[in-house]
N, C-alpha and C positions, 0 to 999 in steps of 0.2 A: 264653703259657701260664703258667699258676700252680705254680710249682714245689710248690705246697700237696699240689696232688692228685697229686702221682704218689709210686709205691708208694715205699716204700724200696729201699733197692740196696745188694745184698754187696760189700765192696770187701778186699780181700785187702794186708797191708802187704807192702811187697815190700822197701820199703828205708827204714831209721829215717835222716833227714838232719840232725837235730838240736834244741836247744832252742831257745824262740823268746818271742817277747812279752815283756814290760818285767822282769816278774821272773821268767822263765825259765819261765813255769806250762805254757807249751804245746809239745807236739813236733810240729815237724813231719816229715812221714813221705810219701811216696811210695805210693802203694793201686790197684791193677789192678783195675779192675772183673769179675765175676768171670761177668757175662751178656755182656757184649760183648767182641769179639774185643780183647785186649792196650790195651784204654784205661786208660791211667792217666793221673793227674792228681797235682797235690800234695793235701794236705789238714795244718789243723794240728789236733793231738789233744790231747783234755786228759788227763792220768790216766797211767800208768802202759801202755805200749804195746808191743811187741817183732812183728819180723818173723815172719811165718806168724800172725798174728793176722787175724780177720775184721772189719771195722768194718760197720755198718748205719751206712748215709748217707742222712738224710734229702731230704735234695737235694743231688742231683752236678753241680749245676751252675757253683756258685760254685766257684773253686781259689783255694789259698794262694799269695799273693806270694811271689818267692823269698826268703830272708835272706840278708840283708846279708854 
């Protein structure tokens, strides 16, 4: 399946886990999918982020590595 075609998806920060990538550009963060029952995954975000924020995810398929 083409992750292309599917819709976006609300994902909800639940917990900020810290900064990440070479020069600290990205956070990653924890996000509970906010259609399906308690699915969370990690995800890294770029920008400025805090928990109870909403992300649209293009494709939830992909998850972020843990950091180091």
């Amino acid at each position: 399946s083409d992750t292309m075609d599917a819709p976006p998806k609300l994902a909800k920060v639940t917990k900020v886990l810290g900064r990440t990538g070479s020069q600290g550009q990205a956070i990653q963060v924890r996000v509970e999918f906010l259609d399906e029952t308690q699915r969370s995954i990690l995800r890294n975000v770029k920008g400025p982020v805090r928990v109870g924020d909403i992300l649209v995810l293009m494709e939830s398929e992909r998850e972020a590595r843990r950091m180091r």
